[in-house]
C-alpha positions in Angstrom: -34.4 -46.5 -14.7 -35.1 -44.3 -11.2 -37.8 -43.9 -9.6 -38.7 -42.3 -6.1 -41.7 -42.7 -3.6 -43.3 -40.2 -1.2 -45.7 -41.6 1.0 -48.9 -39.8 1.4 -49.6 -38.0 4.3 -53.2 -38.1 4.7 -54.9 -41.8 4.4 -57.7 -41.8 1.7 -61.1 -42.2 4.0 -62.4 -45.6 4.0 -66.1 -44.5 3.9 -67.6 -40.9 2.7 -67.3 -39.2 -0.5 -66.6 -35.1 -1.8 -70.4 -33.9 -1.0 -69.8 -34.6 2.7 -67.2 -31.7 3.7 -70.2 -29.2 2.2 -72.2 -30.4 5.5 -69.5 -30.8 8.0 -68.3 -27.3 7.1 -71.5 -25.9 7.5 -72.3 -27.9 11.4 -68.9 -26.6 12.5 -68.7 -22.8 11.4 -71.8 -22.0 9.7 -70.9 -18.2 9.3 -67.4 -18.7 7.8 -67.4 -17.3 4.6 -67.1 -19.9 1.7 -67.2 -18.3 -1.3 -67.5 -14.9 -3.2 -70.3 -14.4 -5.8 -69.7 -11.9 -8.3 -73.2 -9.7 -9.2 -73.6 -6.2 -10.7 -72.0 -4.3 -7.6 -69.5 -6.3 -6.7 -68.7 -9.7 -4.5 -71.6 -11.1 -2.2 -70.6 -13.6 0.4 -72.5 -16.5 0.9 -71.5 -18.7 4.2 -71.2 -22.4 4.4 -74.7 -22.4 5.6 -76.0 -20.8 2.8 -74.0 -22.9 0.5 -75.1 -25.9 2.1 -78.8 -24.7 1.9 -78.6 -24.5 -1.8 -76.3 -27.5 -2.5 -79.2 -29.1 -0.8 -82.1 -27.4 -2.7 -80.5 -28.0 -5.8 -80.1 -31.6 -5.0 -83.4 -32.3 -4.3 -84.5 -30.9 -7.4 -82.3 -33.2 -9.5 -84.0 -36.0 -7.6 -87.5 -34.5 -8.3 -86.7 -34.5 -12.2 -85.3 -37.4 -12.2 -81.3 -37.9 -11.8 -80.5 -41.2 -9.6 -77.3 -42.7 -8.6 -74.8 -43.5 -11.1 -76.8 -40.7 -13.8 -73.8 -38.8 -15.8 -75.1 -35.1 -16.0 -73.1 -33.1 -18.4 -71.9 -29.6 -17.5 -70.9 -26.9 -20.2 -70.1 -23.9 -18.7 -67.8 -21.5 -18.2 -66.1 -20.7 -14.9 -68.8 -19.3 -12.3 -70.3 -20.2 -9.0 -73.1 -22.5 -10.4 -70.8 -25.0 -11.8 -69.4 -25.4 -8.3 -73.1 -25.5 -6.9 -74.1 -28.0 -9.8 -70.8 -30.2 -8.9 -71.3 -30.9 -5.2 -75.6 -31.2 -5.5 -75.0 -33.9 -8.5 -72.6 -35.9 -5.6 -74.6 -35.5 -2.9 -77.1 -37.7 -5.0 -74.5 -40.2 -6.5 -74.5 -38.9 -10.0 -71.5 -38.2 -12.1 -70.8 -35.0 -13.4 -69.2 -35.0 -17.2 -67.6 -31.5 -18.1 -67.3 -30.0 -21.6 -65.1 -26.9 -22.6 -68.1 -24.6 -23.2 -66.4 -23.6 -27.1 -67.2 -27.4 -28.0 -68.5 -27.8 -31.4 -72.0 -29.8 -31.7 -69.7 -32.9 -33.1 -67.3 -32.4 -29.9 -70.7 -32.3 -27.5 -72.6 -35.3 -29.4 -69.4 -37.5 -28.9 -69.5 -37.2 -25.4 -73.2 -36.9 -24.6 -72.9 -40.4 -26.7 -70.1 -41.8 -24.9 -70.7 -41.4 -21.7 -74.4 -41.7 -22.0 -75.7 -38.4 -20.5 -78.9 -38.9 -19.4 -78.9 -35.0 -18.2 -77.3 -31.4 -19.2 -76.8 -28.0 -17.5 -75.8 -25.6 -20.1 -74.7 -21.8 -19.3 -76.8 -20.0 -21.6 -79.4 -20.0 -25.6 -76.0 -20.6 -27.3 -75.3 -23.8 -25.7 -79.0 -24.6 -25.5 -79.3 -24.6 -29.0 -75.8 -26.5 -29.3 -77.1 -29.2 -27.6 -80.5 -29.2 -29.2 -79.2 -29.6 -32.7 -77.5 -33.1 -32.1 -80.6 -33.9 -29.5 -82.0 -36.1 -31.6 -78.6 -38.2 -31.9 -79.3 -38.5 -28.2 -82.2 -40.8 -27.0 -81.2 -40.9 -23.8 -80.6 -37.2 -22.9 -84.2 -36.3 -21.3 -83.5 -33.3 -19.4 -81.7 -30.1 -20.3 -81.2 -27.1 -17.9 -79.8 -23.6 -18.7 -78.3 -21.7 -15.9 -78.8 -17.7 -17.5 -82.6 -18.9 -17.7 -83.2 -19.6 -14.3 -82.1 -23.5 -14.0 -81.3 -23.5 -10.2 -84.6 -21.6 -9.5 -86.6 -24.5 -11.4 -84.8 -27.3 -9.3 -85.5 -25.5 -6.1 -89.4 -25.1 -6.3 -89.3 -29.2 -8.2 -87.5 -29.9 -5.1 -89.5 -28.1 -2.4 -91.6 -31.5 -1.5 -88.6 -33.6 -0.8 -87.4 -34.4 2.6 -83.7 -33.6 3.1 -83.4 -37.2 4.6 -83.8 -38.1 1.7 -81.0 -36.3 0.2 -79.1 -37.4 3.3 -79.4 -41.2 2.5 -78.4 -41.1 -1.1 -75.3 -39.2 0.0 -74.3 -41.8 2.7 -74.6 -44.5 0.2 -71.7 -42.8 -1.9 -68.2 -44.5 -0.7 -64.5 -43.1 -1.8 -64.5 -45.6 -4.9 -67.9 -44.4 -6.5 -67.2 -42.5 -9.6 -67.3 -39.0 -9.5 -67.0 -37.5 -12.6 -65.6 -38.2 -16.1 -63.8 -36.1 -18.2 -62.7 -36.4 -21.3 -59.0 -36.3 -22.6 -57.6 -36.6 -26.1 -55.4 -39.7 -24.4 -52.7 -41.2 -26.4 -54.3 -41.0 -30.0 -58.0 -41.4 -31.7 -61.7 -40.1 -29.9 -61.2 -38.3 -26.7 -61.3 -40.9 -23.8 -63.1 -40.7 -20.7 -61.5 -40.8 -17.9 -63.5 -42.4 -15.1 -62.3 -40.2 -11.5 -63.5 -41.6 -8.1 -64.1 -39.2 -5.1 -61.0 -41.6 -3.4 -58.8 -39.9 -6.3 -60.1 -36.6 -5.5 -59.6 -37.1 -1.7 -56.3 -38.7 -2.6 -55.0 -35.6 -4.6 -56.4 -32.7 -2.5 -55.8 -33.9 0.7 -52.6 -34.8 0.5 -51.8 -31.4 -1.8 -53.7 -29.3 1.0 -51.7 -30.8 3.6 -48.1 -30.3 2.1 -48.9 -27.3 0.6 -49.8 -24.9 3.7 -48.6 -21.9 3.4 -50.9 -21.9 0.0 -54.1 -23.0 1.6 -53.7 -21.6 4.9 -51.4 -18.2 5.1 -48.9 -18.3 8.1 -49.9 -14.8 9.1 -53.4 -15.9 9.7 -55.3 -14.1 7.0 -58.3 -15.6 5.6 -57.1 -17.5 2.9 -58.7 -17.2 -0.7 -58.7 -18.0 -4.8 -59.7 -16.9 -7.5 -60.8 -19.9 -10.0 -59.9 -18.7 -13.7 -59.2 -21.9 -15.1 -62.2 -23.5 -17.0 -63.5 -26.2 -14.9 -63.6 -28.9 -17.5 -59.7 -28.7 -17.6 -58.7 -31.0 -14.6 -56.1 -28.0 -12.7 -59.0 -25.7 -12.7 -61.1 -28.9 -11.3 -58.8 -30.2 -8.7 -58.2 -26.4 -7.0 -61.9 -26.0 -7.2 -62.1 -29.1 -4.4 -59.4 -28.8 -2.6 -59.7 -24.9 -1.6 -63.4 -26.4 -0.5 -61.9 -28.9 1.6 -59.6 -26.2 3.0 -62.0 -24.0 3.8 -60.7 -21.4 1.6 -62.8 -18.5 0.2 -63.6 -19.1 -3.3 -64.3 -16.6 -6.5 -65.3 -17.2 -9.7 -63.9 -15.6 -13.0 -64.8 -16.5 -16.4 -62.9 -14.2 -18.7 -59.0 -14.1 -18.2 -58.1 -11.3 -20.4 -56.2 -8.7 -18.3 -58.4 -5.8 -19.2 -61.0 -7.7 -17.7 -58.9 -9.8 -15.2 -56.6 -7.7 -13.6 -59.8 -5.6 -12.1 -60.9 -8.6 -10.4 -58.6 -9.5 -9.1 -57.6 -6.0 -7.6 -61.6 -6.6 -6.0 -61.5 -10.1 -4.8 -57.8 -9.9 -3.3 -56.9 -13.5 -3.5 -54.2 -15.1 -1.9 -53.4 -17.8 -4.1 -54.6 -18.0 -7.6 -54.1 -21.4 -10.1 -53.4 -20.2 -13.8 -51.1 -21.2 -16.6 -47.6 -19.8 -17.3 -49.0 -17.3 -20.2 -50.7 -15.2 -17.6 -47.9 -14.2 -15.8 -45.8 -13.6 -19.0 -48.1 -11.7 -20.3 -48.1 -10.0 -16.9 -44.3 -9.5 -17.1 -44.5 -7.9 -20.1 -47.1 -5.4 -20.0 -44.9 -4.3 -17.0 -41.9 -3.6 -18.3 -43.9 -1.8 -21.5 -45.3 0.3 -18.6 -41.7 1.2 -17.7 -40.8 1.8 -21.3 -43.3 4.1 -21.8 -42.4 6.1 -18.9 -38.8 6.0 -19.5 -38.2 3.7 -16.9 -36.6 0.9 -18.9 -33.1 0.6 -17.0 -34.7 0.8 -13.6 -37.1 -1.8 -14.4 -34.6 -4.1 -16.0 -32.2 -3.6 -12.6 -35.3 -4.6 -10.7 -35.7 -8.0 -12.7 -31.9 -8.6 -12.4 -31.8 -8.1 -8.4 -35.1 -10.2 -8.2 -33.5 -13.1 -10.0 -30.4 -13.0 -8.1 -32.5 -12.7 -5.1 -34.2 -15.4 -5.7 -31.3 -17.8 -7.5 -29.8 -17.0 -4.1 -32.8 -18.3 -1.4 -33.0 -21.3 -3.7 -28.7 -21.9 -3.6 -28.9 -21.9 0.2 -32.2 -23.8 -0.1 -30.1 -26.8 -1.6 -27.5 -26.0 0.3 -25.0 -24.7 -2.5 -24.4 -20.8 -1.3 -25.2 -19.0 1.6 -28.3 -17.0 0.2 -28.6 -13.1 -0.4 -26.0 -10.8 0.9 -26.1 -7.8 2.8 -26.4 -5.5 -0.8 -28.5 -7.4 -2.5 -30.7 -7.9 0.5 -30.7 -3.7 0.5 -31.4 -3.2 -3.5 -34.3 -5.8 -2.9 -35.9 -3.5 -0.3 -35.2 -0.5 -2.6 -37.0 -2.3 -5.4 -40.1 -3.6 -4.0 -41.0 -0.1 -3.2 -40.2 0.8 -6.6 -41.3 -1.9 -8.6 -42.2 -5.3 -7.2 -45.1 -4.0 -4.6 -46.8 -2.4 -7.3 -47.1 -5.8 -9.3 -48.6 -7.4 -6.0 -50.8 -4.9 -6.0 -52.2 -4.9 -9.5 -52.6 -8.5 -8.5 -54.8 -7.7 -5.6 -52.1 -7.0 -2.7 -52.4 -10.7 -1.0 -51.5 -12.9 -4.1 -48.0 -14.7 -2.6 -48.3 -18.0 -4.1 -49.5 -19.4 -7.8 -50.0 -22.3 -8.9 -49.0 -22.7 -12.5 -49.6 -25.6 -14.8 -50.5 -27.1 -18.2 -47.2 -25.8 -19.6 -43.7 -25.0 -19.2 -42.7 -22.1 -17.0 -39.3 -20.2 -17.9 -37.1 -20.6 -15.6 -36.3 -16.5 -15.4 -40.0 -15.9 -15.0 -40.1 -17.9 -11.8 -37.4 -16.4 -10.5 -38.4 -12.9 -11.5 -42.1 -13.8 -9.6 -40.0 -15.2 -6.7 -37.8 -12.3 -6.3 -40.8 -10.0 -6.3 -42.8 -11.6 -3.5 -44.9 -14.3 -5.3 -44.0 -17.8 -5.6 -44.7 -19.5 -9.0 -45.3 -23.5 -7.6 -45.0 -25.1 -10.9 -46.2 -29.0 -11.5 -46.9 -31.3 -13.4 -49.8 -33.9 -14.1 -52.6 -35.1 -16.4 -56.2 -35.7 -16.5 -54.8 -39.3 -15.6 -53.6 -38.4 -12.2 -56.2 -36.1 -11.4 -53.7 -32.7 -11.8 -50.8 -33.1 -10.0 -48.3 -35.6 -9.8 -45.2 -33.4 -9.1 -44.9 -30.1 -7.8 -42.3 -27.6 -6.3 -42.6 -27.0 -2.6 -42.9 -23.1 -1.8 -40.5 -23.2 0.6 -37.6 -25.5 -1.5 -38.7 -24.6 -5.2 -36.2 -25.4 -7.7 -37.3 -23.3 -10.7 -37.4 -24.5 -14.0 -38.3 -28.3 -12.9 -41.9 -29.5 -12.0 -40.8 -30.7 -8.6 -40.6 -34.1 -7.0 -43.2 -36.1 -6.4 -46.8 -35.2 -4.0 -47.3 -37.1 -0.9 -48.9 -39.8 -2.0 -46.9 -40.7 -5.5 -44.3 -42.5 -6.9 -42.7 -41.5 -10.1 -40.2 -43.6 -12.4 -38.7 -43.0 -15.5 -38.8 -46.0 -17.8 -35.2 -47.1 -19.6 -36.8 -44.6 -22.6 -37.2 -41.7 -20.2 -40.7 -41.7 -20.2 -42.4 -40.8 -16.7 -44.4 -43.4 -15.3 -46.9 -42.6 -12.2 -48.5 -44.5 -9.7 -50.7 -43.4 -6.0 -54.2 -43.3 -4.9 -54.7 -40.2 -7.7 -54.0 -42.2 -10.6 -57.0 -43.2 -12.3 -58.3 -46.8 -12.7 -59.5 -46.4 -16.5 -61.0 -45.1 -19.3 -65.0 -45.4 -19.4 -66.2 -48.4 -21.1 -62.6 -48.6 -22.8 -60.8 -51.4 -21.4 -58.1 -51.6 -24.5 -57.6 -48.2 -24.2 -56.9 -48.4 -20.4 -54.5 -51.4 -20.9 -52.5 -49.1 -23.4 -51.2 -46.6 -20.7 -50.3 -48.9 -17.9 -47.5 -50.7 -17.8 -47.1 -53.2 -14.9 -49.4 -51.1 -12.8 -47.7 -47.6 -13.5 -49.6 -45.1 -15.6 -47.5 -44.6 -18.8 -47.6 -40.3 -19.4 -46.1 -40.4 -23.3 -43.9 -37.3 -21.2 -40.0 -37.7 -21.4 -38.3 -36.8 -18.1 -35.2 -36.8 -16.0 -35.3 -36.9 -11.9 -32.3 -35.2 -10.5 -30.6 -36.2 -7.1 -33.2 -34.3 -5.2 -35.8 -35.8 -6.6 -37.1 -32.5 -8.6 -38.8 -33.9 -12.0 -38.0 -32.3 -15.0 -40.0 -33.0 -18.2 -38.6 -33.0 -21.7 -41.7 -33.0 -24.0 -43.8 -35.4 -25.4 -42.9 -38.2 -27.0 -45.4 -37.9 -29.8 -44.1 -34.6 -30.4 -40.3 -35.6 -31.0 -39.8 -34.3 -34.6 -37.0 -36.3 -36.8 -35.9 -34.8 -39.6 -34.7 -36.5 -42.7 -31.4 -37.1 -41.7 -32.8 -39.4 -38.4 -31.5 -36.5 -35.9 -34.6 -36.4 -33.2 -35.5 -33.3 -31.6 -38.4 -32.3 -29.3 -39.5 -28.7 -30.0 -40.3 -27.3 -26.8 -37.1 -26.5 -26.0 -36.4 -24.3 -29.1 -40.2 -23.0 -28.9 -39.1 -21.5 -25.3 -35.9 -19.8 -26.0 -37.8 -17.9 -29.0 -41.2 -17.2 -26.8 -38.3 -14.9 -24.7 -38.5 -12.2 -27.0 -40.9 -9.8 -25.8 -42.6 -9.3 -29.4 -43.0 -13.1 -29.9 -46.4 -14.6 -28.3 -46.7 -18.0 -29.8 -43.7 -20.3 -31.8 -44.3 -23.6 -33.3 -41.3 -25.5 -34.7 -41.5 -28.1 -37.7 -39.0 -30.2 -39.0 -40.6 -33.6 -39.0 -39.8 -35.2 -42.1 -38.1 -32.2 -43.7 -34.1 -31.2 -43.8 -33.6 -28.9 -40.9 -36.2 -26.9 -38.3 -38.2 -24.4 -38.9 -40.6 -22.2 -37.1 -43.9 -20.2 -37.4 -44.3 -17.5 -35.3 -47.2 -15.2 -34.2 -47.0 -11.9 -33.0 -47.5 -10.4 -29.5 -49.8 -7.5 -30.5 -50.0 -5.4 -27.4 -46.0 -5.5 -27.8 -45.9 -4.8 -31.4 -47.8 -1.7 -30.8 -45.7 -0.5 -27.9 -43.1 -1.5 -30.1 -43.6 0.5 -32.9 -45.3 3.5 -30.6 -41.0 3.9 -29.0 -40.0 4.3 -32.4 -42.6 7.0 -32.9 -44.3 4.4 -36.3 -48.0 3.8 -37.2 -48.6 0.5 -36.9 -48.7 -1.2 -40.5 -51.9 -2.9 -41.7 -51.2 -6.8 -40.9 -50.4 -7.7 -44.6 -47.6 -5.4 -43.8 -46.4 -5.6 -40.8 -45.3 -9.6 -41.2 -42.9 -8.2 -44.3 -42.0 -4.7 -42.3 -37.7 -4.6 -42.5 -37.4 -3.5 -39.7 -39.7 -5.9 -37.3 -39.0 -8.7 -39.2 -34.7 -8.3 -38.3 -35.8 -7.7 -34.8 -38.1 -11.1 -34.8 -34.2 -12.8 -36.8 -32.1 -11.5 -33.9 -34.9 -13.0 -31.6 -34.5 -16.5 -33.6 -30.6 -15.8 -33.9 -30.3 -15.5 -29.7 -32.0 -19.0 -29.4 -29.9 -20.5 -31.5 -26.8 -19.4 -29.9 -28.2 -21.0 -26.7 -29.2 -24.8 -28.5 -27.2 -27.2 -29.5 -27.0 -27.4 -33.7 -29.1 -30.2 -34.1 -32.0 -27.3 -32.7 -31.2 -24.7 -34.3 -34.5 -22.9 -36.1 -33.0 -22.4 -39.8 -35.6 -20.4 -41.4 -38.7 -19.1 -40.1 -42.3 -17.4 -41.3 -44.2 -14.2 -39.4 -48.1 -15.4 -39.2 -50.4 -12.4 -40.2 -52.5 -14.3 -37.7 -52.9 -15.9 -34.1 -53.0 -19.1 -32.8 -56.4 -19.1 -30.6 -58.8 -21.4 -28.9 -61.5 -20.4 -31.2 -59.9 -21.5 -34.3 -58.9 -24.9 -32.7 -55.5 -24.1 -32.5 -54.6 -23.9 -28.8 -56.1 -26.2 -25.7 -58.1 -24.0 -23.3 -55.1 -24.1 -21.6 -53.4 -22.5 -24.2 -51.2 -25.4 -24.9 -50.3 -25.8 -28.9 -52.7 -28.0 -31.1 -49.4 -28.9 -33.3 -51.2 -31.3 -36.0 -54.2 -28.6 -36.3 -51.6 -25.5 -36.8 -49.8 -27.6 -39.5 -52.7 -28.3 -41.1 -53.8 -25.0 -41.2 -50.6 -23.2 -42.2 -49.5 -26.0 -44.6 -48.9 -23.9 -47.1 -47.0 -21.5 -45.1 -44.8 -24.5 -43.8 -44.0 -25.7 -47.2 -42.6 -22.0 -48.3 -40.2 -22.2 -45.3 -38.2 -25.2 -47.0 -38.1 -23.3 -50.6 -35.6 -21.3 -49.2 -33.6 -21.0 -46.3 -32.5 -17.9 -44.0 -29.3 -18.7 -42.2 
């Protein structure tokens, strides 16, 4: 068993709650600009007075149509500037907001209306509307419903207009740091998602203490006006943790609902954020469509030399970091500054110029990658965390990252690893239960730790580094364990590959499904001057499908034979969110894929490849 401690370094506030910093900002600089809203033509500012105005309107409207203290108000949404406006108004009146991934199915919306007794919703547009309204009568309780694309803040301004902000004021100053702030619900261990009850002392706990440590993210060095871009979904806890702490901050804040770079790399080229808080797959996909770009211009071997002299770059800052070399050398010092001319400054820019740090989360980044980013000018600060511990339990500091760990622990946490090596957690973040679920709380702590059902090792530094899940450990017939991740990864490196899930459980060796990366496939077949086949065909094309066996082949060589992938199957199809296949953090849905591509997975073991 180890375990290490940091202690925090901001207190959590013995009285005050996550509405108050809204005001405080606003009496100290009322003209600082808090947030960009994106309209037709572009980003409008609005200040912290004008936020503050309509935090308050807003909030006096809920109390004009009803919502008291302790009301849960759902949220389904996607990303945009209302659901920020509708989370600090519903805190400033001592309600709780409950969050649901706005592709919820009516059964996925009834459960948690149910559960957590709703007694309000905002929805984002008719869609959800009518979502809602065809499980409303499941739901005695729910008595209001509000729809943002119809004019839902407008309505709770005028309801509000006869209300005395004191009034407002009062309610707020009744909230302390242990009131509950929100709820949101988490598949858990096993069985119905499970509420997890969040206080505004976990919130202040986490941000603070992240905010502090992490400076150079929230506040640049050079003095530029700090800002983020919020592309996450803010039902996912990441996406909702960022969202508070860049208001504590102060930092300018953007809102972005679609992450598709056709859509996403514009906007961010317009907003020009500093900092941005995404998953891994982003800046793969990122990667990619770069060196494509290079390909296609016959700039394949430049480009690759780029990537190598950024990794060694960076492998070399992080060496002298831990004190094992003496960092970059004279030459490669020189072929960095020839490079970013050539290649890395014009990735920062398609970013928006001022991106230097993300923070990436909600799965594993490669190792490479990092270094690659790191090389190049941005720092990938990968962590780790759950719902649970309210995002982040662990992350890499920017200025001693150790790439391809999570990090060691945030101010504020203590982290062991049980004789199993699962990590255990514990700090002012970490959750105090499940709502209305006290059996389910008293299955993930142990002795007062929060049990994470993640494997891990802690290295002498302290840097975490997580395994997989334990529920996810396949076992094949012959009783040889092996978590899939690890395999998943070294075949996800080949540029075609987007998604690859590894089976074995039960069966007599491991094999894999894999998905296509279409954007790749096409460039793929474009170099080699071939139509791309109709789907049917491509999956059983001779030539792609040796390319996608070298790809399995190369990961093999890497694992040890108990991971080896013996046979695997090219999916006319992808793995999506839509389909129920991937988290909206585009983690895989294992038990949903296998069920859907049984029959798939029960050809692989009629025969096998290598």
């Amino acid at each position: 068993m180890r375990e290490i401690t940091v202690p925090p370094l901001v207190p959590v506030p013995s009285a005050g709650n996550l509405a108050d910093i809204v005001f405080e900002h606003a009496a100290v600089d009322p003209e600082r600009v808090a947030f960009g809203r994106k309209e037709a033509d572009g980003w409008r500012d609005v200040t912290a007075r004008a936020f503050r105005d309509e935090v308050m309107a807003v909030a006096k409207g809920l109390l004009a149509q009803g919502v008291r203290d302790g009301d849960r108000v759902a949220i389904v949404s996607r990303t945009r500037y209302e659901w920020t406006l509708f989370d600090f108004a519903l805190w400033c009146v001592g309600a709780q907001s409950v969050p649901l991934y706005p592709a919820s199915s009516a059964e996925q919306l009834f459960w948690t209306l149910h559960d957590a007794e709703v007694s309000a919703c905002v929805v984002e547009h008719e869609d959800h509307a009518m979502t809602v309204g065809s499980v409303v009568d499941r739901l005695p309780g729910l008595h209001r419903l509000w729809q943002l694309d119809a004019g839902a803040v407008e309505e709770l301004t005028e309801a509000g207009a006869g209300i005395d902000d004191e009034e407002v004021h009062r309610r707020r100053r009744a909230v302390t740091p242990d009131s509950p702030a929100t709820v949101l619900y988490t598949a858990g261990t096993t069985g119905r998602p499970k509420g997890c009850v969040l206080t505004h002392a976990n919130f202040m706990a986490e941000t603070d203490n992240i905010v502090r440590r992490f400076g150079p993210v929230f506040s640049p060095p050079s003095g530029e006006e700090a800002g983020t871009l919020l592309v996450l979904p803010l039902a996912h806890i990441l996406g909702r943790m960022v969202q508070v702490a860049a208001v504590r901050a102060g930092v300018r804040v953007g809102h972005q609902a679609r992450t598709s770079g056709p859509v996403l790399l514009p906007e961010l080229r317009s907003f020009r954020p500093t900092f941005l808080a995404t998953v891994p797959y982003l800046f793969e996909k990122i990667f990619a469509a770069a060196r494509r770009e290079a390909e296609r211009a016959g700039k394949e071997r430049p480009f690759d030399k780029a990537v190598e002299v950024a990794v060694r770059y960076a492998s070399a800052l992080e060496d002298r970091a831990f004190g094992t070399g003496p960092g970059p050398g004279t030459a490669l010092r020189v072929q960095r500054q020839v490079f970013d001319k050539l290649v890395y400054s014009k990735i920062r820019e398609s970013l928006g110029g001022r991106m230097r740090f993300a923070l990436s989360g909600g799965a594993v980044l490669e190792r490479r990658l990092g270094l690659f980013f790191a090389g190049a000018g941005i720092t990938l600060v990968e962590g780790y965390g759950l719902t649970e511990s309210t995002a982040a339990a662990t992350a890499n500091p920017p200025e001693r990252p150790r790439f391809g760990t999570v990090g060691p622990p945030v101010p504020g946490t203590s982290v062991r690893i049980a004789d199993d090596g699962e990590v255990l957690l514990r700090g002012g973040h970490v959750f105090a239960g499940y709502l209305d679920d006290p059996r389910g709380t008293g299955t993930v702590f142990r002795d007062g730790w929060l049990a994470t059902g993640d494997l891990g090792v802690l290295d002498d530094d302290g840097y975490l580094t997580i395994r997989g899940r334990k529920t996810e450990t396949l076992v094949t017939c012959g009783g040889t364990g092996v978590l899939p991740s690890a395999p998943e990864e070294r075949v996800r490196a080949h540029p075609l590959v987007d998604r690859c899930l590894v089976v074995g459980n039960g069966r007599p060796f491991l094999a894999a499904l894999i998905t296509l990366d279409r954007p790749a496939v096409a460039h793929w077949f474009a170099m080699r001057e071939r139509p791309v086949p109709p789907p049917g065909e491509l999956v059983r094309d001779p030539e792609l499908e040796a390319e996608i066996r070298e790809a399995v082949v190369a990961a093999n060589a890497q694992a040890p034979p108990d991971e080896s992938i013996r046979t695997f199957r090219i999916l006319t199809g992808q793995f999506t969110e839509e389909q129920g296949l991937l988290t909206p953090t585009m983690k895989l849905k294992r038990r949903a894929i296998e069920k859907t591509y049984a029959t798939e997975v029960d050809a692989l073991y009629q025969h096998t490849a290598f």
